[in-house]
C-alpha positions as CSV (number, residue, x, y, z in Angstrom):
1,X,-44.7,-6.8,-9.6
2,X,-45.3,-3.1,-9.3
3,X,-43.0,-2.4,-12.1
4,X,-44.0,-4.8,-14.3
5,X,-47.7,-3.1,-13.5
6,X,-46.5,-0.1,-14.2
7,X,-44.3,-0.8,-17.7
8,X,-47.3,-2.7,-18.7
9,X,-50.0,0.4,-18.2
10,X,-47.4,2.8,-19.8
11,X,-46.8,0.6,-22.5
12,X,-50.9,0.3,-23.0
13,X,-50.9,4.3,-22.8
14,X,-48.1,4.2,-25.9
15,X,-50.2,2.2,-27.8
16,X,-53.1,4.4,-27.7
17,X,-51.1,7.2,-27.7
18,X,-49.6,6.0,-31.0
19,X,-52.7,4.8,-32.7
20,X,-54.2,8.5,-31.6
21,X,-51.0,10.3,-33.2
22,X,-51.3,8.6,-35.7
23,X,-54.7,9.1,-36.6
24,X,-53.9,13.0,-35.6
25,X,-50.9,13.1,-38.2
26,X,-52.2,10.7,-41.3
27,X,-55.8,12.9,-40.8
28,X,-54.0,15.9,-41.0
29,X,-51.7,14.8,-43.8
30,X,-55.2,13.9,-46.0
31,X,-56.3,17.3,-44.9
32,X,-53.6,19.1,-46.2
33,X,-53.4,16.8,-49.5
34,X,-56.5,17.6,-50.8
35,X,-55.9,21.6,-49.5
36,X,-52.9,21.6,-51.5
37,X,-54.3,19.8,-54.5
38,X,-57.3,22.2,-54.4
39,X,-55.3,25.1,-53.8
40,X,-51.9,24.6,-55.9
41,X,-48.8,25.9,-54.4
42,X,-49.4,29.6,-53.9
43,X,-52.2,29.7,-52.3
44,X,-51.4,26.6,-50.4
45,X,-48.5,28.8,-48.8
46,X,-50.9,31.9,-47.9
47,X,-53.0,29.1,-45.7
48,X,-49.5,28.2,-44.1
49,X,-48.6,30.8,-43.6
50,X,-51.8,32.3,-42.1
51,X,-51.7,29.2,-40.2
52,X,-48.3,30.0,-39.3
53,X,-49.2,33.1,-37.6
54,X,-51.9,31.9,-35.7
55,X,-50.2,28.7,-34.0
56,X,-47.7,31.3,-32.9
57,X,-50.1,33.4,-31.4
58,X,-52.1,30.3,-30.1
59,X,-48.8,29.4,-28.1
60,X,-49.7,32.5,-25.6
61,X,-52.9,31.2,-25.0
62,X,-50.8,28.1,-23.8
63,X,-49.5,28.9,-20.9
64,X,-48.3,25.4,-20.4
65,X,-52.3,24.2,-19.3
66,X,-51.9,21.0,-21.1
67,X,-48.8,20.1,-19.3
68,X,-49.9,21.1,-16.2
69,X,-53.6,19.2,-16.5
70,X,-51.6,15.9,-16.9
71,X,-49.1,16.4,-14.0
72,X,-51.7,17.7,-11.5
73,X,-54.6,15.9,-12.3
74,X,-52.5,12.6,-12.1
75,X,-50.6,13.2,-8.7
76,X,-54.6,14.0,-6.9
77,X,-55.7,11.0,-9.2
78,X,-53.1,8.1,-7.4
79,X,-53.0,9.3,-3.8
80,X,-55.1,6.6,-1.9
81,X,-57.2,8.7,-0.1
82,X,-59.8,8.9,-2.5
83,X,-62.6,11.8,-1.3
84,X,-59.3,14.0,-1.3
85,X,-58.3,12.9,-4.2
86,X,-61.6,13.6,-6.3
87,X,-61.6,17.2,-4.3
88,X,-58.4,18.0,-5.5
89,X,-58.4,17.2,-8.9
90,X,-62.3,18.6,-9.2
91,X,-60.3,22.0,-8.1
92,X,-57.0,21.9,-9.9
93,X,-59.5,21.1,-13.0
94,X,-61.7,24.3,-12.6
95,X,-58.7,26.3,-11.5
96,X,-56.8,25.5,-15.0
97,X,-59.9,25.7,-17.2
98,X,-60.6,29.1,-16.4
99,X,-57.3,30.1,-17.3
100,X,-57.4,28.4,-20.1
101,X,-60.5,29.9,-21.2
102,X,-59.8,33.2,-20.5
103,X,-56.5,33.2,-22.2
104,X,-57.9,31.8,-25.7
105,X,-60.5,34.1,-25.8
106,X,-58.0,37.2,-25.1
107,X,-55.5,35.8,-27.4
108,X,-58.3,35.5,-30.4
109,X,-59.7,39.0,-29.9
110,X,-55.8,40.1,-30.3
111,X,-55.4,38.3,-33.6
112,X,-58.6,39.8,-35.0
113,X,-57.5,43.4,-34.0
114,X,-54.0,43.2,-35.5
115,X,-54.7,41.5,-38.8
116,X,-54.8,44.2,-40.6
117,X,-51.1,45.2,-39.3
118,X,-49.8,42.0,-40.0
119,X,-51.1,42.0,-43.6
120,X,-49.3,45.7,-43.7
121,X,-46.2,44.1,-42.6
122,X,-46.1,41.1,-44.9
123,X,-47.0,43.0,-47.8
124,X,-49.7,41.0,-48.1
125,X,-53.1,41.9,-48.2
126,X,-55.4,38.7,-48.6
127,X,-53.8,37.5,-45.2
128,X,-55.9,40.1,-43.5
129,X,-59.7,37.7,-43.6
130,X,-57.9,34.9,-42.8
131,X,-56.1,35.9,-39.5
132,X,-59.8,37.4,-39.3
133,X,-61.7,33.7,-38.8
134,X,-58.5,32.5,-37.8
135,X,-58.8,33.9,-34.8
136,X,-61.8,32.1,-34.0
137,X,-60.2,29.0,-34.5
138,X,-57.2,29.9,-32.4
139,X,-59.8,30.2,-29.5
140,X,-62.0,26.7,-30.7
141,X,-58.1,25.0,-31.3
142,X,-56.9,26.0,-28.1
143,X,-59.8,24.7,-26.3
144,X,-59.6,21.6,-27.8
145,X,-56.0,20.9,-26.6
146,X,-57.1,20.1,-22.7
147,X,-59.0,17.4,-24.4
148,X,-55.8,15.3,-24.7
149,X,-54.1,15.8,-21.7
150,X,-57.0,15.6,-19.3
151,X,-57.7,11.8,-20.7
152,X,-54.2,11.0,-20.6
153,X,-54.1,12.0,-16.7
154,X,-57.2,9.6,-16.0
155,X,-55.9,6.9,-18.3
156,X,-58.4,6.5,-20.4
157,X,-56.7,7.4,-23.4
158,X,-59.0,5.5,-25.7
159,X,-61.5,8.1,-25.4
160,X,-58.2,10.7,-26.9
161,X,-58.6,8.1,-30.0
162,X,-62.2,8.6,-30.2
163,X,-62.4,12.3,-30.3
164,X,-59.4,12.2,-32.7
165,X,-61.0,9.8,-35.1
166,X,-64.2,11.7,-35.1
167,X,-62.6,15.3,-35.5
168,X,-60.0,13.7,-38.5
169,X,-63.0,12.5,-40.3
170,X,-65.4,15.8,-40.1
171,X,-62.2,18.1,-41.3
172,X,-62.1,16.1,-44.2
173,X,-65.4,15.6,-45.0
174,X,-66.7,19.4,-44.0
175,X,-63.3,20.6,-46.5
176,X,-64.4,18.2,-49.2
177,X,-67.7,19.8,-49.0
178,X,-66.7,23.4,-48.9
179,X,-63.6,23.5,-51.0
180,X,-66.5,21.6,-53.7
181,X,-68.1,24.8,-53.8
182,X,-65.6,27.5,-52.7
183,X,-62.5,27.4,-53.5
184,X,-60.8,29.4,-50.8
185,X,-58.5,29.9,-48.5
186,X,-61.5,31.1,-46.5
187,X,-63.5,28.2,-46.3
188,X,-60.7,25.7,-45.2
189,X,-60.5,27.7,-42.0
190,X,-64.1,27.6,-41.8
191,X,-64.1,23.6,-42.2
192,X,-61.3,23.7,-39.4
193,X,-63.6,25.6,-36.8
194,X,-66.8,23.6,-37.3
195,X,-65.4,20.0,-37.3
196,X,-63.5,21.9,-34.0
197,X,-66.4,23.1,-32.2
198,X,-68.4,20.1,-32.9
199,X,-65.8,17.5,-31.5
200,X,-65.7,20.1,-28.4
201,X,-69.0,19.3,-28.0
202,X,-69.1,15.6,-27.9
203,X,-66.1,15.9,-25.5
204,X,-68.6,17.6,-23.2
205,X,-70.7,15.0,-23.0
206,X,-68.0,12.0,-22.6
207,X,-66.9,14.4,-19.7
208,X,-70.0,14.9,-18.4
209,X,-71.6,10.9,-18.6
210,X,-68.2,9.5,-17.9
211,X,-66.5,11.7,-15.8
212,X,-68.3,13.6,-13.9
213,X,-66.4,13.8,-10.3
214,X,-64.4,16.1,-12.3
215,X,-67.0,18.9,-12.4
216,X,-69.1,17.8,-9.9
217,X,-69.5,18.1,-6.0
218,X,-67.1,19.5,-3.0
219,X,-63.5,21.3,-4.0
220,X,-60.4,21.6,-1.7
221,X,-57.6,24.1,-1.4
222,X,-55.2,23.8,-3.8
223,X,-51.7,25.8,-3.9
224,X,-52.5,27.9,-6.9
225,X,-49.1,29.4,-6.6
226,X,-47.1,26.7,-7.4
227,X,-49.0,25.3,-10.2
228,X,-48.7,29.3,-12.0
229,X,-45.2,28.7,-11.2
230,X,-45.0,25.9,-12.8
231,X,-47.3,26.7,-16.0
232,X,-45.3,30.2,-16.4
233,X,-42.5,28.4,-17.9
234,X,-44.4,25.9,-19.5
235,X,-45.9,28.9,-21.4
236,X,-42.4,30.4,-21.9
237,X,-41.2,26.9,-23.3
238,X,-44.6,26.7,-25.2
239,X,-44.5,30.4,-27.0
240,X,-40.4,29.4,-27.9
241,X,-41.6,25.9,-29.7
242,X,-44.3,27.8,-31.4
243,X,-41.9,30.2,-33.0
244,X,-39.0,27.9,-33.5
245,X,-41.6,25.8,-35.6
246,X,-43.3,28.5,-37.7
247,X,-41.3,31.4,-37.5
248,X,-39.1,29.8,-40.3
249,X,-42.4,30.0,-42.4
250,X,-43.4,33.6,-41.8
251,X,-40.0,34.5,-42.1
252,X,-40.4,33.1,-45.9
253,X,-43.3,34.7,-46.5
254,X,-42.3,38.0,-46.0
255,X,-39.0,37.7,-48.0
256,X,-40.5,35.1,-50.5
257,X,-43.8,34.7,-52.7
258,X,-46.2,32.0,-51.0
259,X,-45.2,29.6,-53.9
260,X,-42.0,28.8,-52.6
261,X,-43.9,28.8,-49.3
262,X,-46.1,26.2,-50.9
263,X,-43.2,24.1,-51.9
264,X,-41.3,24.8,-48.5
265,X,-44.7,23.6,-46.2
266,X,-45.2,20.7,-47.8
267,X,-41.8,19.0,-46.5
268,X,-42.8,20.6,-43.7
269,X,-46.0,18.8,-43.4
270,X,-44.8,15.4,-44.5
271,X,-42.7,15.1,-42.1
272,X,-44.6,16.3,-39.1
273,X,-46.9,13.4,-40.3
274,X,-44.5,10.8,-39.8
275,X,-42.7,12.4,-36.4
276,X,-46.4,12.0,-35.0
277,X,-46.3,8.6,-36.0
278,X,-43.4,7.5,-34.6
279,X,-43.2,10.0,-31.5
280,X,-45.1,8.7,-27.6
281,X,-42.9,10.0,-26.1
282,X,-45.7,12.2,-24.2
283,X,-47.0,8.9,-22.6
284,X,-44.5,8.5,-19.9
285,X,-44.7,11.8,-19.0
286,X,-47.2,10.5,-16.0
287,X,-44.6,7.8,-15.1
288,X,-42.2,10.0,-15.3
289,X,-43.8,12.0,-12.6
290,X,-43.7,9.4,-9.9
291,X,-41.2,7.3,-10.5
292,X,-37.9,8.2,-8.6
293,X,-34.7,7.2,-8.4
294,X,-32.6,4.5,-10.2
295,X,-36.5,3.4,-11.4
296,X,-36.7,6.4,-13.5
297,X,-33.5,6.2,-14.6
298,X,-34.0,2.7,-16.0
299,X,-37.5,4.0,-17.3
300,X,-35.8,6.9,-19.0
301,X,-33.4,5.3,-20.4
302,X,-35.3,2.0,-21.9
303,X,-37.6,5.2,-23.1
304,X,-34.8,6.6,-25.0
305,X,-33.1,3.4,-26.1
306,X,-36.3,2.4,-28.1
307,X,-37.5,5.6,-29.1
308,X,-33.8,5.9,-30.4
309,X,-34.2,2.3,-32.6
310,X,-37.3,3.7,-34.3
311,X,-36.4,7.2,-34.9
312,X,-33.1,6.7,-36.8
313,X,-33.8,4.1,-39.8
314,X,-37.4,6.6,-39.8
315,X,-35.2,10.1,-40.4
316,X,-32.9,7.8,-42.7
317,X,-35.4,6.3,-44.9
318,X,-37.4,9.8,-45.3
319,X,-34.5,11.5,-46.1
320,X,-34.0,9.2,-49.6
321,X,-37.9,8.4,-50.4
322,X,-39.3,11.9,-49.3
323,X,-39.2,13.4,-53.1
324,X,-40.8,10.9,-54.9
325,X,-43.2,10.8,-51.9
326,X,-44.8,14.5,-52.2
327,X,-44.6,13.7,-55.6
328,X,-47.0,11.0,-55.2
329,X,-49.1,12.1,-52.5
330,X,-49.4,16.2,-53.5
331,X,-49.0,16.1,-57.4
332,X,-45.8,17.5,-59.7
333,X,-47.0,20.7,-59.1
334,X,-44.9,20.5,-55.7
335,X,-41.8,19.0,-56.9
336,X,-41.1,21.3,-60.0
337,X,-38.0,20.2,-61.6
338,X,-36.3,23.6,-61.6
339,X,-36.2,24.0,-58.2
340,X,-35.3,20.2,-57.4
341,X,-32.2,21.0,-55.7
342,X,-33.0,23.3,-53.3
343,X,-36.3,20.6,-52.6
344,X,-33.3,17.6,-52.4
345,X,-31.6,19.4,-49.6
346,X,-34.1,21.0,-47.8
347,X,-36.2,17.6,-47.3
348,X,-32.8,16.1,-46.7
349,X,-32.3,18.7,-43.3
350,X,-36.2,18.4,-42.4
351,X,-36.3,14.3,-42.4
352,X,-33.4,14.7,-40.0
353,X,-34.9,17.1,-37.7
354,X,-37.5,14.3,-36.8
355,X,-34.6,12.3,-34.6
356,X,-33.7,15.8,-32.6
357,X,-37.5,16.1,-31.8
358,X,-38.1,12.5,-30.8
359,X,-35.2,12.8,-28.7
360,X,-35.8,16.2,-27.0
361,X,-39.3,15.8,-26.2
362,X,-37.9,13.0,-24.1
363,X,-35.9,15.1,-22.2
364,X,-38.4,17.8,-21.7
365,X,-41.2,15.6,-20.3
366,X,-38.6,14.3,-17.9
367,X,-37.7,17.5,-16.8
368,X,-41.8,18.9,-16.4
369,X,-42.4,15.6,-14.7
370,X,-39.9,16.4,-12.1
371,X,-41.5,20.0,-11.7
372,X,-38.1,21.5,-13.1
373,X,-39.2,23.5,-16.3
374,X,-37.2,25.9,-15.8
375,X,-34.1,24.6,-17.8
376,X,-36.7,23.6,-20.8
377,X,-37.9,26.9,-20.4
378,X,-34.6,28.8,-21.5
379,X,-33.2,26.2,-23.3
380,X,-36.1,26.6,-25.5
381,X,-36.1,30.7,-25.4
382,X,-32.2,30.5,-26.7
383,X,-33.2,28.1,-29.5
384,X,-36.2,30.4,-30.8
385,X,-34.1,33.4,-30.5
386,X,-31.7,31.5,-32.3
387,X,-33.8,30.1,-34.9
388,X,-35.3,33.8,-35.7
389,X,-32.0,35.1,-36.1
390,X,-30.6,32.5,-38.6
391,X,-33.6,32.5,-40.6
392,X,-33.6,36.3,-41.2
393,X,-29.8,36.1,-42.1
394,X,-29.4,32.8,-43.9
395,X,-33.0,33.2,-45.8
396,X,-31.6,37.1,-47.1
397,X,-28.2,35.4,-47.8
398,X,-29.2,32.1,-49.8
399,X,-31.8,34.5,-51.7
400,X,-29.3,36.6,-52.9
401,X,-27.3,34.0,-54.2
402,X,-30.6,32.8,-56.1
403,X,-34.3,33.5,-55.3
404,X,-35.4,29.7,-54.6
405,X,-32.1,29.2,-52.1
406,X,-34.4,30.8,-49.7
407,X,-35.6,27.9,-48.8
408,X,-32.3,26.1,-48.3
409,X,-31.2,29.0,-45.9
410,X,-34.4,28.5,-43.8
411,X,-34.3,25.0,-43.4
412,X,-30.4,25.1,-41.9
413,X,-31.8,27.5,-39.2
414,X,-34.0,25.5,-38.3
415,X,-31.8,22.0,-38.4
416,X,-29.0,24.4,-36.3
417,X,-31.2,25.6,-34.2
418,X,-32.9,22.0,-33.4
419,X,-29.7,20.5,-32.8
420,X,-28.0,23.0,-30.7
421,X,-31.3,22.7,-29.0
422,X,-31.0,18.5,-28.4
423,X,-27.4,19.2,-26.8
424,X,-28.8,21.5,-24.4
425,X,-31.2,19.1,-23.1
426,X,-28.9,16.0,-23.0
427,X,-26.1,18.2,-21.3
428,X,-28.2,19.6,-18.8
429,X,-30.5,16.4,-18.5
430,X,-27.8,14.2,-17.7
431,X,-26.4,16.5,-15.1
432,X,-29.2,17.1,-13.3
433,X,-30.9,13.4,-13.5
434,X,-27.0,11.7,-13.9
435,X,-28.1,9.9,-16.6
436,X,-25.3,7.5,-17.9
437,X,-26.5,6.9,-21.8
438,X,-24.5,4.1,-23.4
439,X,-23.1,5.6,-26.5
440,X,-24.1,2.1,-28.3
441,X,-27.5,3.2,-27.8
442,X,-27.1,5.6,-30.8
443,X,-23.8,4.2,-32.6
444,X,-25.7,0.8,-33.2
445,X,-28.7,2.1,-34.8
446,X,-26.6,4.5,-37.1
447,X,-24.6,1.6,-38.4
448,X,-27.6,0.0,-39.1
449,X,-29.4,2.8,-41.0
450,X,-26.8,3.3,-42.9
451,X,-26.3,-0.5,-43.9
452,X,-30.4,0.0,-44.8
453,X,-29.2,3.3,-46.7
454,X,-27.0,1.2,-49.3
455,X,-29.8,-1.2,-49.7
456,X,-31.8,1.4,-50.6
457,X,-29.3,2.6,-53.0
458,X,-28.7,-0.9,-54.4
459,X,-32.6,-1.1,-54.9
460,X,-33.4,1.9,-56.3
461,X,-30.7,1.4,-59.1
462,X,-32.0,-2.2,-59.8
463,X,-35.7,-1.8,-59.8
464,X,-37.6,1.4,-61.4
465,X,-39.7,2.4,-58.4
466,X,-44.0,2.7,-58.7
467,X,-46.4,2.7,-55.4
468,X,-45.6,-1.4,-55.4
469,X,-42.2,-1.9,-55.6
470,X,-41.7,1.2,-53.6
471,X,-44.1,-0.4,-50.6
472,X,-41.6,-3.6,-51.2
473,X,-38.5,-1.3,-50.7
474,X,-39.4,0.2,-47.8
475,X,-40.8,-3.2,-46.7
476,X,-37.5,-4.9,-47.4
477,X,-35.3,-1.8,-45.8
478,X,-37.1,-2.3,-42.4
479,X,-36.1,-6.1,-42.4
480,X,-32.4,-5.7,-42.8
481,X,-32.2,-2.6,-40.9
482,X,-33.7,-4.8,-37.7
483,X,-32.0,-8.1,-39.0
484,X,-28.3,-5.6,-39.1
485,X,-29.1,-4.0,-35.7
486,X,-30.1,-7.7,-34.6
487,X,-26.5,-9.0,-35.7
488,X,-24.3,-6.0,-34.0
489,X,-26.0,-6.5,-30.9
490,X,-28.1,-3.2,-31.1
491,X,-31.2,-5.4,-29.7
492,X,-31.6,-8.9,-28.5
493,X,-33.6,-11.9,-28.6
494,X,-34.5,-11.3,-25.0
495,X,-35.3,-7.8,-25.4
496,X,-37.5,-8.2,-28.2
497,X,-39.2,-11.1,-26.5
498,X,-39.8,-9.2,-23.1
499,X,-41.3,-6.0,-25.6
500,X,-43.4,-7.9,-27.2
501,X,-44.2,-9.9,-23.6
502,X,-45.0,-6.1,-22.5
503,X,-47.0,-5.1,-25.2
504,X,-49.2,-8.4,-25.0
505,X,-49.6,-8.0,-21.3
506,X,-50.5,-4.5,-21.5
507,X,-53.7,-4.8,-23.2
508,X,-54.5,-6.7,-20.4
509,X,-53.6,-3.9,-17.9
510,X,-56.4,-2.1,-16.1
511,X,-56.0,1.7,-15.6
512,X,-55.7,3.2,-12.6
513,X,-59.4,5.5,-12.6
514,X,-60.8,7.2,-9.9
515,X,-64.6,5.7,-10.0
């Protein structure tokens, strides 16, 4: 009965979590549509690629807080003494916001000295205002990203949908407004830090009206040592993501004009959006933390086995439809023909890319969970250092063959990198855990994406493809995909049944809350 409790509130979790990730990616893809549309490929890629720079210096500001908020806060939030409890996570919250504020603001003031440098050493001159304001949204953005993990370690992630909703819809409307008027780089950074600050705001009040034991009355003693210990190579594995995400994309912009950047970003950005759809992985990092034994080994791999059946037709699909998709959603302009196959295999490696990320974000919320970040830690230091290195020599090499290849050299460093990364995790994460994954759990669902992938074929010779008969062919692809993974035993009646049974009985589940 505990179990099922528990599946049921997890599952509950994942279902806000996904509705709030996807609310997070589809706002952000309308975001950067009408950016793009507004701006036209160049100067598209100088907002990248100012926004490029500043996640990677946002990633020192880090320092693995969010992580840390969600572990902490929840082991004080499920001990049954509950004046303890309240103490403890009133302290490990004050203890981990200071930090965090302390480390924006330094990080910010940073950016804003060195701009100018940077500019100098990207030959690049406009780039110099916008790391400017930017850094006053790297201290707003990196404020903002407590708000997630502190409702997600109280279990009320409905309020996570909330803020998300209400920040999605004041980016776009403050940039609709702005970019009306101005037409500037400038003033989408400007729409980014107001709809910010004002969602900060109304966070503050949910926190202070709902959840107030948090920031008010008696704190205990907390061992600060081990949760720095723990956040320093949070932070180490949070700087290394940062820069084996964008470092591709400054790399690019210093051997490349932002055009191709332009082109480059919005693969990029397409499939980010659907990753964040597909990806909850996040939400069992709580159950994750306390469940032990051959329980989290069953949790872990259930976890993996579906995230697995969703991920692979997903990266699949993409791969064939994501051309005429940036076609459709960010205009011609993006898909020039001359450059069309560079664009072909470049989306190709990026739609890819999504089932490594799935995957390994699974492995590395089991191994924070478990208070071992270490091994994330390096793992993720060796890929970066990887990634930077193949970028600089593959985006120089492919460039010399022809200028546009660039972008062909920088997306292999980054599907290498993400790879070698993913086999690091599982090696080391079955060790350490002995985790026994049946192979079937990924041989299945690659026969059956590839059985969808002639469909697709078959269907796109047959029928010329518009917004409607594209909708039915993606429509039609999920069904035999599921039916073909259905018929090689990949999934079974009583495994859908009991997920379904799950998801029904979670909505029912009551979160476990301090009151």
């Amino acid at each position: 009965m505990e179990t099922q409790k528990l599946t049921q509130k997890t599952i509950k979790n994942a279902l806000f979590q996904g509705a709030t990730n996807f609310l997070s990616k589809i706002g952000g893809f309308i975001f950067s549509i009408l950016v793009a549309r507004v701006l036209f490929p160049e100067e598209f890629g100088l907002y990248t690629l100012a926004l490029s720079i500043i996640l990677i210096f946002s990633s020192f500001s880090d320092f693995g807080i969010g992580t840390s908020i969600t572990k902490y806060l929840s082991e004080s939030i499920f001990q049954k003494n509950k004046t303890k409890s309240k103490n403890e996570a009133r302290s490990i919250f004050f203890f981990l916001i200071k930090i965090k504020f302390l480390l924006s603001f330094l990080t910010s003031i940073v950016l804003f000295l060195f701009s100018y440098q940077i500019s100098i050493f990207l030959g690049i001159s406009e780039i110099n205002i916008l790391l400017k304001i930017g850094g006053l949204y790297l201290f707003v953005n990196s404020l903002f990203t407590i708000i997630h993990p502190i409702f997600l370690s109280i279990q009320k992630i409905k309020y996570s949908l909330i803020i998300e909703a209400v920040l999605q819809i004041m980016k776009i409307l403050i940039v609709l407004i702005l970019l009306y008027f101005y037409q500037n780089v400038f003033f989408v950074f400007l729409s980014l830090i107001l709809s910010t600050t004002l969602v900060l705001f109304l966070f503050l009040v949910i926190l202070i009206k709902k959840y107030s034991f948090l920031i008010i009355g008696k704190r205990a003693q907390i061992n600060k040592i081990r949760i720095l210990k723990f956040s320093m190579f949070l932070g180490l594995s949070s700087i290394s993501t940062a820069i084996l995400t964008n470092i591709d994309k400054v790399i690019l912009g210093y051997y490349l004009s932002t055009e191709f950047l332009g082109y480059y970003s919005a693969i990029s950005i397409l499939v980010g959006g659907i990753l964040g759809v597909i990806s909850v992985s996040s939400v069992v990092f709580p159950a994750f933390t306390y469940l032990k034994g051959d329980r989290l080994k069953r949790a872990f791999n259930k976890t993996f086995h579906w995230l697995v059946i969703f991920s692979f037709p997903a990266s699949f699909g993409l791969a064939y439809i994501i051309l005429p998709l940036l076609q459709i959603f960010y205009g011609v302009n993006y898909v020039p023909g001359v450059y069309a196959p560079s664009l072909v295999f470049v989306s190709i490696l990026f739609s890819f890319t999504m089932i490594e990320s799935v995957l390994t974000a699974t492995y590395a919320n089991l191994f924070n969970a478990k208070e071992k970040p270490k091994i994330p830690a390096l793992i993720l230091v060796l890929s970066s250092i990887l990634n930077l290195v193949l970028s600089i020599v593959l985006i120089s090499f492919f460039m010399g063959i022809k200028l546009e290849y660039g972008m062909v050299g920088a997306s292999i460093a980054v599907f290498l990198s993400h790879y070698i990364r993913l086999f690091s995790f599982v090696f080391f994460g079955n060790k350490r855990f002995n985790l026994q994954l049946d192979k079937n759990t990924i041989l299945k669902p690659i026969i059956a994406s590839l059985i969808m992938l002639i469909f697709l074929f078959i269907f796109d010779y047959f029928v010329i493809l518009n917004i409607l008969t594209g909708g039915i062919m993606i429509f039609l692809a999920a069904i035999i995909y599921f039916l073909s993974l259905f018929l090689i035993g990949g999934i079974t009646k009583e495994s859908i049944t009991q997920f379904f049974n799950i998801i029904k009985n979670s909505m029912k589940a009551k979160p476990i809350l301090i009151n």
